[in-house]
VEXDRENKOL-506167 format. One record per residue (C-alpha): residue number from 1; residue in one letter; x, y, z. Coordinates in steps of 0.25 Angstrom, whole numbers, plus 5000, padded with zeros to 4 digits. Example, Ala and Ser with C-alpha at 12.3 -4.5 7.8 and 13.67 -1.06 7.14 Angstrom:
BEGIN
<site><pos>1</pos><code>A</code><x>5049</x><y>4982</y><z>5031</z></site>
<site><pos>2</pos><code>S</code><x>5055</x><y>4996</y><z>5029</z></site>
END
This chain:
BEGIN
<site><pos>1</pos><code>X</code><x>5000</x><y>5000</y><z>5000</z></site>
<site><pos>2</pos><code>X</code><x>5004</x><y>5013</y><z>4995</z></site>
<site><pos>3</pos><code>X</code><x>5010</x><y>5022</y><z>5007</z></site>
<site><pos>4</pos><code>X</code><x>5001</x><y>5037</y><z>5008</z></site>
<site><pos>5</pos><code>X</code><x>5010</x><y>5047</y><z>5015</z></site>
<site><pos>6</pos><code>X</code><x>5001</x><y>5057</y><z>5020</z></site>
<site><pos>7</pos><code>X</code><x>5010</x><y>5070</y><z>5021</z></site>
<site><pos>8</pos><code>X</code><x>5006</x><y>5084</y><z>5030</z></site>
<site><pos>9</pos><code>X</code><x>5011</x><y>5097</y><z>5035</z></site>
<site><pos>10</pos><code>X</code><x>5008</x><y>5108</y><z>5042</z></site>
<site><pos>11</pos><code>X</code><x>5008</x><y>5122</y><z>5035</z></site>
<site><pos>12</pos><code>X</code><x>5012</x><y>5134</y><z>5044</z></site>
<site><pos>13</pos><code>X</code><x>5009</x><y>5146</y><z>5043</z></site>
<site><pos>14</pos><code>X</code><x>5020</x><y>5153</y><z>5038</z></site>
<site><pos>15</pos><code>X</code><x>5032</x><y>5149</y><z>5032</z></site>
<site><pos>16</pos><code>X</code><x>5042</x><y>5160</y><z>5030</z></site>
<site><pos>17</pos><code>X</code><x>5037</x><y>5166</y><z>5015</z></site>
<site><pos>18</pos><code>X</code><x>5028</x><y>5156</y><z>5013</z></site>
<site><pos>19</pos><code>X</code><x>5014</x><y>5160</y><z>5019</z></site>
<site><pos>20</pos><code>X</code><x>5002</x><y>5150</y><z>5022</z></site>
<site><pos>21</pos><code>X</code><x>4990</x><y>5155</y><z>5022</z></site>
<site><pos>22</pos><code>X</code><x>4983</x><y>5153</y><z>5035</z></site>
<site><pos>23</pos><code>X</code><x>4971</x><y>5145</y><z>5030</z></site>
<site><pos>24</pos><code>X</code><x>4982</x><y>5132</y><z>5027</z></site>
<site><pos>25</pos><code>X</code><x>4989</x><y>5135</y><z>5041</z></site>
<site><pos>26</pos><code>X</code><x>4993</x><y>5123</y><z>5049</z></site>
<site><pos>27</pos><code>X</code><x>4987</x><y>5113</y><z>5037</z></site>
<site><pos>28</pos><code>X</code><x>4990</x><y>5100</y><z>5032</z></site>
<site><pos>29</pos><code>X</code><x>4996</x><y>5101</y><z>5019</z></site>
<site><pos>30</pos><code>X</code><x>4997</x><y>5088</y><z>5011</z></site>
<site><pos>31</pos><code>X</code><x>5005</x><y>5085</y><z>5001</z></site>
<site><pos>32</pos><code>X</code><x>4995</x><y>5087</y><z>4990</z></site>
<site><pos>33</pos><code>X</code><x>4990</x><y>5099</y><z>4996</z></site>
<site><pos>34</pos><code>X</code><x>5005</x><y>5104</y><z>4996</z></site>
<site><pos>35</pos><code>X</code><x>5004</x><y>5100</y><z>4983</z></site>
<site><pos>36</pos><code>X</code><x>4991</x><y>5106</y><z>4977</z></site>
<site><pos>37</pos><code>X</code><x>4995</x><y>5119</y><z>4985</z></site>
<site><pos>38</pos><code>X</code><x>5008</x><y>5119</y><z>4977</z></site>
<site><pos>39</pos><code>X</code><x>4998</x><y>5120</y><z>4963</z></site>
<site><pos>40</pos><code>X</code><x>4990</x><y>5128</y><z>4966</z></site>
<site><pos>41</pos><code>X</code><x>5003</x><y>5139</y><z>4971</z></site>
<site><pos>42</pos><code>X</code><x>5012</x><y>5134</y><z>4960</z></site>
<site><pos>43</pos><code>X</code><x>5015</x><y>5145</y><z>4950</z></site>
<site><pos>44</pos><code>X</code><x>5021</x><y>5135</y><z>4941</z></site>
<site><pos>45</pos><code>X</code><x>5007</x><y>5128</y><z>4939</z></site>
<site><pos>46</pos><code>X</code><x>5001</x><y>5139</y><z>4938</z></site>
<site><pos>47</pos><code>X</code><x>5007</x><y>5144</y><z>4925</z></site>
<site><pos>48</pos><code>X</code><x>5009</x><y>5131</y><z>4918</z></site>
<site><pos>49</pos><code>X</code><x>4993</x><y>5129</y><z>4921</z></site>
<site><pos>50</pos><code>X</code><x>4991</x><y>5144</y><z>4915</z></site>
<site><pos>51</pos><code>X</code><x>5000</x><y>5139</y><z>4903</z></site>
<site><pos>52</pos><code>X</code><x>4995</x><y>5127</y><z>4902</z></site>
<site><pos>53</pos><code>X</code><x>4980</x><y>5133</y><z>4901</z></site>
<site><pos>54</pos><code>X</code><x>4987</x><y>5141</y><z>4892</z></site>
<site><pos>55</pos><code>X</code><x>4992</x><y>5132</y><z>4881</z></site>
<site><pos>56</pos><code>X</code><x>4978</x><y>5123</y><z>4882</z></site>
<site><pos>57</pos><code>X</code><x>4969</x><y>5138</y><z>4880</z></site>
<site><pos>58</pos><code>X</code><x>4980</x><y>5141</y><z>4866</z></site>
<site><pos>59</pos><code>X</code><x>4978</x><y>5127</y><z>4862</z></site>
<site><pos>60</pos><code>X</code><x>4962</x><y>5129</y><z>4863</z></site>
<site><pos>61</pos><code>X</code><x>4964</x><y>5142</y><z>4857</z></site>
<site><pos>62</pos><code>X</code><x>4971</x><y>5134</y><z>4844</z></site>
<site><pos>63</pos><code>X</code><x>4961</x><y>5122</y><z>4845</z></site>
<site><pos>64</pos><code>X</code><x>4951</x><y>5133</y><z>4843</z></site>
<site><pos>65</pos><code>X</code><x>4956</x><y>5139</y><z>4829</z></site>
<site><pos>66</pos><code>X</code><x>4953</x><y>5124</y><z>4822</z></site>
<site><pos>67</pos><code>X</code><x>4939</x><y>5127</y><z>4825</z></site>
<site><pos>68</pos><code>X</code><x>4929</x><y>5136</y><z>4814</z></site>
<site><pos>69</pos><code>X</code><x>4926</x><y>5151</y><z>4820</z></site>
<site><pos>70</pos><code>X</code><x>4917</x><y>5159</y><z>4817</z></site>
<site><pos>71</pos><code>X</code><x>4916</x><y>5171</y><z>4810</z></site>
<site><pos>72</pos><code>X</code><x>4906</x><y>5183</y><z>4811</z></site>
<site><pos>73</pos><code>X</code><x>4908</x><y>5196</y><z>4804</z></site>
<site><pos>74</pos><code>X</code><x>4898</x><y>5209</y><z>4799</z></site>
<site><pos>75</pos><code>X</code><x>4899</x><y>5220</y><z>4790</z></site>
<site><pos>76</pos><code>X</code><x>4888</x><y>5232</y><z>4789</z></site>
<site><pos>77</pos><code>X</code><x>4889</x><y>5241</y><z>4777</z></site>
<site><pos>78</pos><code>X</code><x>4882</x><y>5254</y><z>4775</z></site>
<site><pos>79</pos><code>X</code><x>4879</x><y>5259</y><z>4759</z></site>
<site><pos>80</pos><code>X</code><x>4876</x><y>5273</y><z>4756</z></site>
<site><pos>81</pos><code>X</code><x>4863</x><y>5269</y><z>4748</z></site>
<site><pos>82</pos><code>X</code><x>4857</x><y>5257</y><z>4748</z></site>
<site><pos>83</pos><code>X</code><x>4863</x><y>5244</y><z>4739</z></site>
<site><pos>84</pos><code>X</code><x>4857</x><y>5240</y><z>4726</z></site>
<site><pos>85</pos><code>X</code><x>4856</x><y>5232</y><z>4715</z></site>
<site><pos>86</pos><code>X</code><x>4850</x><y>5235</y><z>4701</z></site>
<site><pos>87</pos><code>X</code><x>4847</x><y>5224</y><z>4690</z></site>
<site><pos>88</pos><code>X</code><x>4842</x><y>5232</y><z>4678</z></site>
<site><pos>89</pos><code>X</code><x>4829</x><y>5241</y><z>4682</z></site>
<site><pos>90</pos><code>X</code><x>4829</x><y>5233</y><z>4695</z></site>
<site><pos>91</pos><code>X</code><x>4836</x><y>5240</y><z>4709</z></site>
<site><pos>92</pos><code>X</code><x>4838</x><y>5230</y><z>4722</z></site>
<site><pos>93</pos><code>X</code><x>4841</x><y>5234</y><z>4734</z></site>
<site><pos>94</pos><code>X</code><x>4853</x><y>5227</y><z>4738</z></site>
<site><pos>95</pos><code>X</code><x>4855</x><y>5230</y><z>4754</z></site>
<site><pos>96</pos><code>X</code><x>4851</x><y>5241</y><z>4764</z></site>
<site><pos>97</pos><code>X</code><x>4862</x><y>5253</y><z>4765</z></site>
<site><pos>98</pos><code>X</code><x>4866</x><y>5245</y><z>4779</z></site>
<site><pos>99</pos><code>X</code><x>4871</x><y>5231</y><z>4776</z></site>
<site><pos>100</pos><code>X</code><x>4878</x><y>5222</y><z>4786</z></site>
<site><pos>101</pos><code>X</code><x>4881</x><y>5207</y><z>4784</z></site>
<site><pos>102</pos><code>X</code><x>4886</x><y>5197</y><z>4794</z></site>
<site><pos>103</pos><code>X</code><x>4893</x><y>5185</y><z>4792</z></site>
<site><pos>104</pos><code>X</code><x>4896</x><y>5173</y><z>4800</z></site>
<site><pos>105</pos><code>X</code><x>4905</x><y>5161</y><z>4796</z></site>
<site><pos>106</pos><code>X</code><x>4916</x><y>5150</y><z>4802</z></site>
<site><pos>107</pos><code>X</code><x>4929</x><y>5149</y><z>4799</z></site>
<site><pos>108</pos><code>X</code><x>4937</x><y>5136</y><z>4798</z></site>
<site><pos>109</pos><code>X</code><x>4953</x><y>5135</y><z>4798</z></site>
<site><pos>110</pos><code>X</code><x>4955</x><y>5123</y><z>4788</z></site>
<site><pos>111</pos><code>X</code><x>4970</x><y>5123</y><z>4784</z></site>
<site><pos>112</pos><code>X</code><x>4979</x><y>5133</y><z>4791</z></site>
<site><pos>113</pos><code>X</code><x>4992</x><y>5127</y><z>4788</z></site>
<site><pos>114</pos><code>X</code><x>4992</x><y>5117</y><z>4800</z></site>
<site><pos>115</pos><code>X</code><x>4995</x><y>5130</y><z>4810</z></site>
<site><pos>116</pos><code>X</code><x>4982</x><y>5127</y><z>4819</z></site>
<site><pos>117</pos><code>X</code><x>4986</x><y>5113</y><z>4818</z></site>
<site><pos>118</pos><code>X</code><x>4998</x><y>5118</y><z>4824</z></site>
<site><pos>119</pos><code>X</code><x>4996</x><y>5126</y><z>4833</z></site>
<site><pos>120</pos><code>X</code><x>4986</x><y>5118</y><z>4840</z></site>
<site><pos>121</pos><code>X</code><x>4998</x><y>5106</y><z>4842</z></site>
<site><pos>122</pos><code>X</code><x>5007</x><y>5116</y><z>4847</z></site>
<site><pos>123</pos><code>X</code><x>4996</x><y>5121</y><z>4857</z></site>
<site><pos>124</pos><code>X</code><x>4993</x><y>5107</y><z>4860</z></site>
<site><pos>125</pos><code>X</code><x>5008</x><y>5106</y><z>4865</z></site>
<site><pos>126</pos><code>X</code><x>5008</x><y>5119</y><z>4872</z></site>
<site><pos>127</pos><code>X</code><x>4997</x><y>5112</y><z>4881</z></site>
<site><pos>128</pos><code>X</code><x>5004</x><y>5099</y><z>4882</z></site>
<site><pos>129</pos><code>X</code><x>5018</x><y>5106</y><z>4886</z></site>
<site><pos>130</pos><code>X</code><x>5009</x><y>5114</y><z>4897</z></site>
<site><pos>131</pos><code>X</code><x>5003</x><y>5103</y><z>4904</z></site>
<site><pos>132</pos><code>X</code><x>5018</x><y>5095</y><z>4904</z></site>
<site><pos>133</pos><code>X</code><x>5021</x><y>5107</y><z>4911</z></site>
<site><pos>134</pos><code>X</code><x>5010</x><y>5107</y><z>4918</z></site>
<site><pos>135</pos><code>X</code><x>5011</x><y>5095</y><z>4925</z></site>
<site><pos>136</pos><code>X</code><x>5026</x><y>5098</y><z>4927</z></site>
<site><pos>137</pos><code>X</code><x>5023</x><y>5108</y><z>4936</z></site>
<site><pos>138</pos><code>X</code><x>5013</x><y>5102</y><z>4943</z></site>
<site><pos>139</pos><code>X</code><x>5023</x><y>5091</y><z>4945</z></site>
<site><pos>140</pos><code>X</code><x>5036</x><y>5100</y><z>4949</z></site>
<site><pos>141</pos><code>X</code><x>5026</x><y>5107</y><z>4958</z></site>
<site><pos>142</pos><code>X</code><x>5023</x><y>5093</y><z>4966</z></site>
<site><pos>143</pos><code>X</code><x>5037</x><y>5089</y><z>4967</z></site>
<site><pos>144</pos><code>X</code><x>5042</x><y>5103</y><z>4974</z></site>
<site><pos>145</pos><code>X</code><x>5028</x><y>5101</y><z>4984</z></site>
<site><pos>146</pos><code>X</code><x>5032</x><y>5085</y><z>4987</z></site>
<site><pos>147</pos><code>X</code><x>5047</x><y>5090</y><z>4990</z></site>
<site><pos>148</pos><code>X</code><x>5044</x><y>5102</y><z>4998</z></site>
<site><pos>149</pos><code>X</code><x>5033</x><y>5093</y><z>5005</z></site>
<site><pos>150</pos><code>X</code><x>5043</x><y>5081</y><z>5008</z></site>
<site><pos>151</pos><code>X</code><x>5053</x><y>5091</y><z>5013</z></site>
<site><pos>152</pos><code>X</code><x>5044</x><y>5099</y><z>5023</z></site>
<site><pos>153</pos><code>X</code><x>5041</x><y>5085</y><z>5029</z></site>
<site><pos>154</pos><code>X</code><x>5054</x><y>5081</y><z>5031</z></site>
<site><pos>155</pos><code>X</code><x>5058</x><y>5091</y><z>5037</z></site>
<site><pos>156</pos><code>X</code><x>5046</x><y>5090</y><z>5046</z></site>
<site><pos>157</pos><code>X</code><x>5053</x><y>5075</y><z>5048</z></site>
<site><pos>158</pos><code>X</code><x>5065</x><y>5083</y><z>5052</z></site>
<site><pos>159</pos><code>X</code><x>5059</x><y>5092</y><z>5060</z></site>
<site><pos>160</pos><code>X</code><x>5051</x><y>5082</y><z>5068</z></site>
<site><pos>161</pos><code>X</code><x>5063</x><y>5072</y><z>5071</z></site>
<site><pos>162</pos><code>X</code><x>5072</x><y>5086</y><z>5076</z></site>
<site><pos>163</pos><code>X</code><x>5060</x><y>5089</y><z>5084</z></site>
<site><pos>164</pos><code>X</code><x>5061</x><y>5075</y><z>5091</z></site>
<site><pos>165</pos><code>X</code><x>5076</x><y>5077</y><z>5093</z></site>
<site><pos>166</pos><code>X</code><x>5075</x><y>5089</y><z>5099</z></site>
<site><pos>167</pos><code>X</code><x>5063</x><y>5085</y><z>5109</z></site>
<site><pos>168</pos><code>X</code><x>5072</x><y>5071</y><z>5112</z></site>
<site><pos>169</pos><code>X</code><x>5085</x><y>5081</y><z>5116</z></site>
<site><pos>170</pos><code>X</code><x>5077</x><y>5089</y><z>5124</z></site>
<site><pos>171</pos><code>X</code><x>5073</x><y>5079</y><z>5134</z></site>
<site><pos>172</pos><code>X</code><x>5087</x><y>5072</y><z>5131</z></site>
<site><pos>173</pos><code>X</code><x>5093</x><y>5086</y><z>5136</z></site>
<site><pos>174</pos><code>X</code><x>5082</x><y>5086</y><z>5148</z></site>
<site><pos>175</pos><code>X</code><x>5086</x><y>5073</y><z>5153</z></site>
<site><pos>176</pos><code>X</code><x>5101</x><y>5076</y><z>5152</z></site>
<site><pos>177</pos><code>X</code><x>5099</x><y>5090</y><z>5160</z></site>
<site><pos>178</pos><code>X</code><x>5094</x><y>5081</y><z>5171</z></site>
<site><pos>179</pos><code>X</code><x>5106</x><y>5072</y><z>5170</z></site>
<site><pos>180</pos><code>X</code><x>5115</x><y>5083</y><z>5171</z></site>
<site><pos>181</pos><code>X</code><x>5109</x><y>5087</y><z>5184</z></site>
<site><pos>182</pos><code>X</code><x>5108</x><y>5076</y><z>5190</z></site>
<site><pos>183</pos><code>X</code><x>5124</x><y>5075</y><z>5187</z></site>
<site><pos>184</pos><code>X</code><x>5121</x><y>5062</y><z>5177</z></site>
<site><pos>185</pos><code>X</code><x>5128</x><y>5067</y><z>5164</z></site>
<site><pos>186</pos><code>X</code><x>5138</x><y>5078</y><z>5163</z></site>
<site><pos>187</pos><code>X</code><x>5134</x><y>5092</y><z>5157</z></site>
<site><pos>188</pos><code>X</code><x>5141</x><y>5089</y><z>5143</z></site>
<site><pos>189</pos><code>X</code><x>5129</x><y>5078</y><z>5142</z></site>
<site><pos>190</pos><code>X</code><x>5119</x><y>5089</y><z>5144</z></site>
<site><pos>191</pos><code>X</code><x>5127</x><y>5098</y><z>5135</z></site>
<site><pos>192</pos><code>X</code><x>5126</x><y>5088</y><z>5124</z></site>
<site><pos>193</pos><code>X</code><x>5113</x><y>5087</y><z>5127</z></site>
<site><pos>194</pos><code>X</code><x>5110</x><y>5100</y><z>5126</z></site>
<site><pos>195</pos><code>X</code><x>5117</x><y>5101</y><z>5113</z></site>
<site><pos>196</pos><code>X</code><x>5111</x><y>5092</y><z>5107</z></site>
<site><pos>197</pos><code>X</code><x>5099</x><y>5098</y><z>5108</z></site>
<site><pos>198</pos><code>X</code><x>5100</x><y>5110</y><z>5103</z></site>
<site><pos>199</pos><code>X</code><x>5107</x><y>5105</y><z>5091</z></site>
<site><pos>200</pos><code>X</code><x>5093</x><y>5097</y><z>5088</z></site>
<site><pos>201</pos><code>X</code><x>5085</x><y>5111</y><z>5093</z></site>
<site><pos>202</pos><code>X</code><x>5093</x><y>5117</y><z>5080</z></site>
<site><pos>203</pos><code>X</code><x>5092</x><y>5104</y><z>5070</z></site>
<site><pos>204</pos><code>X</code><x>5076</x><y>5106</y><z>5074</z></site>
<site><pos>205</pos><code>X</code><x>5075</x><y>5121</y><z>5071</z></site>
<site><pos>206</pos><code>X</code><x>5082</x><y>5118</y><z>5058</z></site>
<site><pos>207</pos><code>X</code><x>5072</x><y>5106</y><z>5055</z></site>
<site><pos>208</pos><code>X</code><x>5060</x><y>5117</y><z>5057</z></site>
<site><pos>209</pos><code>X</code><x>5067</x><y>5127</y><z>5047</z></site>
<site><pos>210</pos><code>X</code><x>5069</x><y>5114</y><z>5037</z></site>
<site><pos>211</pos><code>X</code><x>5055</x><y>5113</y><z>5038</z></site>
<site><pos>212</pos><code>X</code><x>5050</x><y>5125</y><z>5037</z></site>
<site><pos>213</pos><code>X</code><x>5057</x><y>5128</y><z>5025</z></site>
<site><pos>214</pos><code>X</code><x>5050</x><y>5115</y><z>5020</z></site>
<site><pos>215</pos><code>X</code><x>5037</x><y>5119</y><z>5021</z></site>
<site><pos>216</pos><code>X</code><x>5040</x><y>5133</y><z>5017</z></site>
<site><pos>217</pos><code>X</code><x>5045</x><y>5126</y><z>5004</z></site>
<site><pos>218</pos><code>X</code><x>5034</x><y>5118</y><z>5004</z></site>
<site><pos>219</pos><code>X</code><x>5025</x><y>5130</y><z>5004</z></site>
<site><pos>220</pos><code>X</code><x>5032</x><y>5137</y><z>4994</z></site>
<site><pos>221</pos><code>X</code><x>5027</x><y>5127</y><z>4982</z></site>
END
């Protein structure tokens, strides 16, 4: 049976630069809500979507001039007198002084040297190179949030197992206080003790900066 890690952290408040706004503080992000997050911010998708929406309106735009269009056009003409026609003794009216005609007619491409033919496959390519790129960015965009993920929780890891040491070495240096006292181990135990201690007071503050520069660059995305 197929393992399902189930992955969580906290987002604060406020990470340097990076502001939260308040309405996700102290929520749960998942790894596909980091994700989907990351889409929606990414400036990257953004623009290869517009392109892509782009190249697929210029290839409708070409499909478009294959098919017939119509055509409308008017004229009005005004005569100083009135039009006629005579045939021997016989005079006929030809039109009024005002004389308009419309027109209405479709016009068909039939052979235009291959150039719409042409121009569509290039289109058609423009679209295909777009969604390539597409799906490119989406996939670089998943990778940088699975990585910034994966760090920030390590460095939890890493901050959790300082954590512990630090807890452990303060009751260690507790109990050797009271052995000192009561004259059981010399003071250079104690100092080591004490040493000791710090040192792992430092390694945990530098665990904590780890990790807030992993959910910082988490955050960025």
């Amino acid at each position: 049976m197929r393992k399902l890690i189930s992955l969580f952290l906290v987002i604060p408040m406020f990470f340097g630069f990076q502001k939260i706004p308040e309405s996700m503080a102290g929520e749960r992000l998942s790894l596909n809500k980091a994700i989907s997050m990351a889409y929606s911010a990414s400036q990257s998708m953004k623009k290869t979507s517009e392109q892509l929406e782009g190249s697929i309106q210029a290839e409708k735009s070409v499909n478009a001039d294959f098919l017939p269009k119509a055509e409308a056009s008017y004229s009005l003409r005004q005569y100083q007198d009135v039009p006629y026609a005579q045939n021997g003794a016989v005079i006929l009216k030809r039109s009024d002084r005002t004389h308009a005609e419309w027109g209405v007619g479709l016009i068909q491409p039939l052979f235009t040297g291959f150039a719409l033919s042409s121009r569509l496959e290039i289109a058609k390519l423009g679209t295909a190179a777009m969604e390539e790129e597409r799906v490119a960015t989406r996939l670089n965009v998943v990778e940088g949030v699975k990585k910034a993920y994966y760090n920030l929780l390590l460095t939890r890891r890493i901050l959790d197992v300082a954590d512990e040491a630090v807890e452990n070495l303060k009751a260690h240096e507790s109990d050797a206080a009271k052995y000192y006292a009561q004259g059981v181990i010399p003071l250079n135990d104690l100092l080591k003790t004490k040493v000791e201690l710090a040192n792992a007071i430092q390694e945990k503050e530098k665990a904590e900066a780890g990790r807030r520069m992993a959910a910082a660059s988490l955050l960025k995305l």
